[in-house]
N, C-alpha and C positions, 0 to 999 in steps of 0.2 A: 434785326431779323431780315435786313437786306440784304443786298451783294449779291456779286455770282457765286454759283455755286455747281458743283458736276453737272453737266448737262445731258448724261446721256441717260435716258430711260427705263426703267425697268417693264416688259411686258408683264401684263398681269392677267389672269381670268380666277372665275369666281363663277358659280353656282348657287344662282338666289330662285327660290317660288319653282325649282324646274327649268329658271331661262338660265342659259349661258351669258354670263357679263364676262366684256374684257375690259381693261384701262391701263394707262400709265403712272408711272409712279418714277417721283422724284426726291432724292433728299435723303435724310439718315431715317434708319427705322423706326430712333426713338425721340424723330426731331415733332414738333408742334402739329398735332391732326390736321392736313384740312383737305376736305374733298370738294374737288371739281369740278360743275356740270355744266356742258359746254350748249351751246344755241343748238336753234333746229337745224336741221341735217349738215353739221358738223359735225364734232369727235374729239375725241381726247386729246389728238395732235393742236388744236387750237389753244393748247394752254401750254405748246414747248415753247415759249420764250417768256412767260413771266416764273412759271414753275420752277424753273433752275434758279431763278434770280431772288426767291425767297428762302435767305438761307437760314437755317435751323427748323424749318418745317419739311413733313413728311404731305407731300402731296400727291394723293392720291385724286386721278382724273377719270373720269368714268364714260364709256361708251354709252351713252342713254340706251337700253332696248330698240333695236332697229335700225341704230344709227354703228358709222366707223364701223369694229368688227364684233360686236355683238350681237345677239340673235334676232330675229322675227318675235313678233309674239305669236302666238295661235289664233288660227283662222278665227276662231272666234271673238278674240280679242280686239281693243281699242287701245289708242294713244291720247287717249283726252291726257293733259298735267297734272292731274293728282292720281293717273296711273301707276307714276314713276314710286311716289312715297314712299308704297312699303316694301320696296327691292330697295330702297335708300337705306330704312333700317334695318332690312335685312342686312345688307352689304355692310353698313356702322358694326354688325354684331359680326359677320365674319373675319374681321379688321380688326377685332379685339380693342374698338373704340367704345367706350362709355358716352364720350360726346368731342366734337369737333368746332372748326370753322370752316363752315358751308361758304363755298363762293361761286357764283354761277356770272354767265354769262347770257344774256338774250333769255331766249326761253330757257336757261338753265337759272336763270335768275329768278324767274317765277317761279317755277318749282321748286326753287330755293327758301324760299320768300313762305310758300304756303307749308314746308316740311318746318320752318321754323316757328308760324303758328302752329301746328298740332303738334308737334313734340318740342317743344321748348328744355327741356331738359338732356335734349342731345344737343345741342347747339351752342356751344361758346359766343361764337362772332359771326354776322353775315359780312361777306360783301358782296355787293351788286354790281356787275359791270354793264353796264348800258342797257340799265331796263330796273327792275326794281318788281314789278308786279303784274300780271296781264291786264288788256285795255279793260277798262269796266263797258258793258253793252246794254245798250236798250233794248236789246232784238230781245220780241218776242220767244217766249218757250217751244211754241207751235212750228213758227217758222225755224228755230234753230235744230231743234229734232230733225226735222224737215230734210234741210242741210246734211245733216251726219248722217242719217242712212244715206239719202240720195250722193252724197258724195264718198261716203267711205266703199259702198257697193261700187261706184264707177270706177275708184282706183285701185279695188280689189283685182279686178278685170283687165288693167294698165300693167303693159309688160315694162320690167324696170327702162329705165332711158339709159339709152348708149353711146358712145362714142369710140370713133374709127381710131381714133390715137388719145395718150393722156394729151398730148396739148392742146385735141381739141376743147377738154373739159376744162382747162384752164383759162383758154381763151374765152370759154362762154362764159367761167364765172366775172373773167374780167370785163368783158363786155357789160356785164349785170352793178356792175360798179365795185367790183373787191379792187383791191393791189394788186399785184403783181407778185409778190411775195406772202400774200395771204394765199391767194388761187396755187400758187406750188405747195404752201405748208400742208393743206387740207386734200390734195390729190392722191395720195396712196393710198389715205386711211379712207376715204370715201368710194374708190372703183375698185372693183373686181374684175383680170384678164378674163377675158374669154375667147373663144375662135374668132369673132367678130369683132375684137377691139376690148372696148372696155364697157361696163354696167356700173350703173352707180347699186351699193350696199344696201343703200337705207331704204325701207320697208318706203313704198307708195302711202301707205296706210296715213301716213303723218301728213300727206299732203289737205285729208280730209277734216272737213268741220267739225270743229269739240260738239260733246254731246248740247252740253248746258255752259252756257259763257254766263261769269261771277257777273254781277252788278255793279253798283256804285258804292251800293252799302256791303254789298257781299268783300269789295274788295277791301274798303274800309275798315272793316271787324278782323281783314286778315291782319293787316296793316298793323292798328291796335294794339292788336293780340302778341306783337311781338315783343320780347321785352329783353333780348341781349345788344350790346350795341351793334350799330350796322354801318359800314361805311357802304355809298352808295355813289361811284365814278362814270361819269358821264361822257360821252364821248363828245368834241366839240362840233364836230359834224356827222351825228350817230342819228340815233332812232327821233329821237325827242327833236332832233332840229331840220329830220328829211322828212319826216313821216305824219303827216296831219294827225292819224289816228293816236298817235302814242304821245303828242305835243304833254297832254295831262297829268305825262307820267311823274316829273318833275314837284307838281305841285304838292302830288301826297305823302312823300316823305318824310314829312313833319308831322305824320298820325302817327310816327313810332316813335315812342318815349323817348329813344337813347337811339340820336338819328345824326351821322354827317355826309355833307356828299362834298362835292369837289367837281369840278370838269380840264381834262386832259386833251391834248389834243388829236385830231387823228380822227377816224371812220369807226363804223361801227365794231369792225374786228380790230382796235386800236390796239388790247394786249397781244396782237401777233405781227407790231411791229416793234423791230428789236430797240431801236428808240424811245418810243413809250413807256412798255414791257418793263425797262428800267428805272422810269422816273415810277411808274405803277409801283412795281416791288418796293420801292425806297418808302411810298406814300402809305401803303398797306404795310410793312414792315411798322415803321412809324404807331400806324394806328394801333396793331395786335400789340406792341409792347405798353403804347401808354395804356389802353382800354384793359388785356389781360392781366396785367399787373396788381390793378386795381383791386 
């Protein structure tokens, strides 16, 4: 199920719950399900160089709500991670999927992760790409509440952030530590021209604090609860080896029955180097053949 494969993309949208979803899609129509949910304020674009290179799957990559070129939610609405869920099966049922291989990235990985706890029966395979599950928190209820209005109210009030030209938003992400060739893949689908330059897409909303952050044990019972195999790829200088908070993410792993991970080289966005992205697809190929087989 590796190799290259046609690279060029299918635009997609889709009307789930009332929102507008858009995404990309790679691959034959009637090739191996798998949808793919990209990190926070990315997009669908961060999966065009391993997506072409899984060949006999139909990949389908999704614009989270808010992010790349799908909608806002409503003023009244939130971005806590198990928001996404049931526009996920929503989406599985417009797609004429029964059940798939979820693969996420970053924060698409967790909500990957907890869509495969609560419906288990749409799920074939996870893979994780650098991340696996959110941090578990100590924080208090009080204070975390706290938090999400006080922060979601400030960034309701935040006019999106702009930039006088695309290079400069390339250069700030570079600056922020992406490549070079990550900060161009992620540049169209994330700004909007306007008279003044460019606005980044995605809803402010996401910048704010989750209502209620999982615990130790909340994350563990997710974990658990999984029970397709997972493959879970690590990046070699990603979250778990820059990031103090997320170092523990590594270690839980092995609370899911039918558990492998591995580590690749490269940053955190390591599938949107086209180096990687290849030895990645060969690695996940590899794995959906021996594991679906079964």
């Amino acid at each position: 199920m590796s190799g290259q494969d046609n690279r060029t993309a299918t635009e997609c949208q889709w009307e789930v719950d009332g929102l507008r979803l858009t995404g990309l899609a790679w691959g034959p129509e009637d090739g191996l399900p798998v949808l793919a949910l990209h990190g926070w304020m990315d997009h669908a674009a961060s999966f065009q160089e391993l997506a072409p290179r899984l060949t006999g799957c139909r990949v389908v990559a999704l614009d989270l709500s808010g992010q790349g070129l799908s909608a806002h939610r409503a003023a009244h609405a939130t971005y806590n991670i198990w928001d996404d869920l049931p526009q996920i099966a929503g989406l599985l049922d417009l797609l004429g999927w029964r059940d798939c291989v979820l693969m996420g990235h970053s924060r698409g990985a967790n909500i990957a992760a907890l869509f495969t706890a609560a419906q288990p029966e749409r799920v074939r395979a996870l893979i994780a790409l650098d991340s696996l599950v959110p941090v578990p928190s100590d924080a208090g209820i009080v204070a975390t509440l706290s938090a999400f209005v006080n922060d979601t109210r400030a960034q309701q009030k935040r006019p999106p952030r702009t930039f006088a030209t695309r290079a400069d938003y390339i250069e700030r992400r570079r600056a922020q530590g992406n490549a070079p060739q990550v900060s161009e893949a992620l540049a169209d689908r994330a700004l909007e021209p306007g008279p003044d330059g460019y606005r980044m897409r995605g809803d402010r909303r996401l910048f704010a604090s989750s209502a209620v952050k999982l615990s130790r044990a909340d994350v563990e019972a997710v974990l658990r609860a999984i029970r397709c195999p997972v493959l879970n790829i690590w990046a070699e200088t990603g979250i778990a080896a820059t990031r103090r908070e997320t170092a523990v993410l590594p270690e839980l792993g092995p609370l899911i029955a039918d558990y492998e991970s591995l580590e690749l080289p490269g940053d955190h966005h390591f599938h949107l180097d086209p180096a990687v992205a290849a030895q990645m697809a060969g690695v996940i190929g590899d794995f959906l053949s021996r594991r679906l087989a079964q």
